[in-house]
N, C-alpha and C positions, 0 to 999 in steps of 0.2 A: 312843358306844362303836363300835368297828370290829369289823366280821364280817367274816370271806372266805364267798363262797358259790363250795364249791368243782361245778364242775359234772362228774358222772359221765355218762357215755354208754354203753349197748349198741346198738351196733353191727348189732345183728341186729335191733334194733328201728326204728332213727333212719333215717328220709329218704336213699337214694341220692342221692350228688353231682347235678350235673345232672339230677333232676327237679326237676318243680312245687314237690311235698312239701317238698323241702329250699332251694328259694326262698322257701318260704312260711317255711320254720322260722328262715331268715338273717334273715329280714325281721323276723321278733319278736324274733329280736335285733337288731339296729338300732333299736329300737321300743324296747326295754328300758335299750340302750344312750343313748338320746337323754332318755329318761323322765329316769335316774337322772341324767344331767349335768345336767338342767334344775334337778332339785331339787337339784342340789348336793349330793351324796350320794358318788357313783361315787369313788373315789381311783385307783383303777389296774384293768385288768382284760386278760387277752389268752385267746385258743384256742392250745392245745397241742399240739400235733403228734404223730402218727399212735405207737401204745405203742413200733412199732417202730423210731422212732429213740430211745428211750429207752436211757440206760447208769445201773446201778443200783451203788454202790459200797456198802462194809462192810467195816469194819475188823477183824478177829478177832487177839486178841494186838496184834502191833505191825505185820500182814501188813496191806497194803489190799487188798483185793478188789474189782473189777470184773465188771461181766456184764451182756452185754447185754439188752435190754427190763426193764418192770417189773419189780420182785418180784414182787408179788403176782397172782395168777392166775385171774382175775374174771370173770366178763362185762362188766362195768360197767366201763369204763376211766376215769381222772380224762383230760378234754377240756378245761378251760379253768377259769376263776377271776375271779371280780370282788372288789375289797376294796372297803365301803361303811361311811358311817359315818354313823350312825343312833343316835338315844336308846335303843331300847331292844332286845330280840329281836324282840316283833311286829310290829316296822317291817323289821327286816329279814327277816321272811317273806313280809310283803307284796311286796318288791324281789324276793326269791327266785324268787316264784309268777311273775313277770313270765319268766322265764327258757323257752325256749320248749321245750326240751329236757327239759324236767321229764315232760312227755308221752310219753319217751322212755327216760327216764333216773329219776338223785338228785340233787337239790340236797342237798349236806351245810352248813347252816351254823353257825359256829362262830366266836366269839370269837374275837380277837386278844389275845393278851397286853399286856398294858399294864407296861413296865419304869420307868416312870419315871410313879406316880401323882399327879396332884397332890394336895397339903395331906399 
């Protein structure tokens, strides 16, 4: 089955760029990153860039709307994302916990939809 574990970050919480701290947190991702290719696991995964290059659209009526940054108004911003495919949810918690950010943050994980099941 595939999960996304989507990863949240607070910002007030996570390691400043250029310290130690946040060498040591790259580095358990890389660690995580390297885990999950070995198992064969990993399908896609990237970090997302800072909320404020974010443009949020919505359509109301037949109008499209745009606006800059998220919507939504958090502390906890969404920072990046892996998609993993694993037998069941305990497997992808265990993948999840590997995430170094969790220390920091949420991991949300969450099934993928599956549109075309087989049998």
């Amino acid at each position: 089955m595939k999960y996304m574990l989507l990863i949240y970050n607070d910002a007030s919480r996570s390691p400043k760029f250029g310290t130690p701290e946040f060498d040591t947190m790259m580095g358990g991702f890389f660690a995580a990153n390297e885990k999950m290719k070995a198992d064969g696991v990993m399908l896609g995964g990237e970090g997302l860039q800072e909320t404020k290059t974010a443009t949020s659209l919505r359509i109301k009526g037949d109008k499209v709307e745009t606006m800059d940054g998220p919507f939504a108004e958090t502390r906890e911003t969404l920072g990046g994302y892996y998609v993993i495919d694993v037998p069941d949810l305990d497997m992808a918690l265990e993948y999840a916990a590997l995430i170094p950010s969790a220390k920091y943050g949420t991991i949300e994980v969450r099934p993928l939809m599956d549109y075309n099941p087989a049998g």
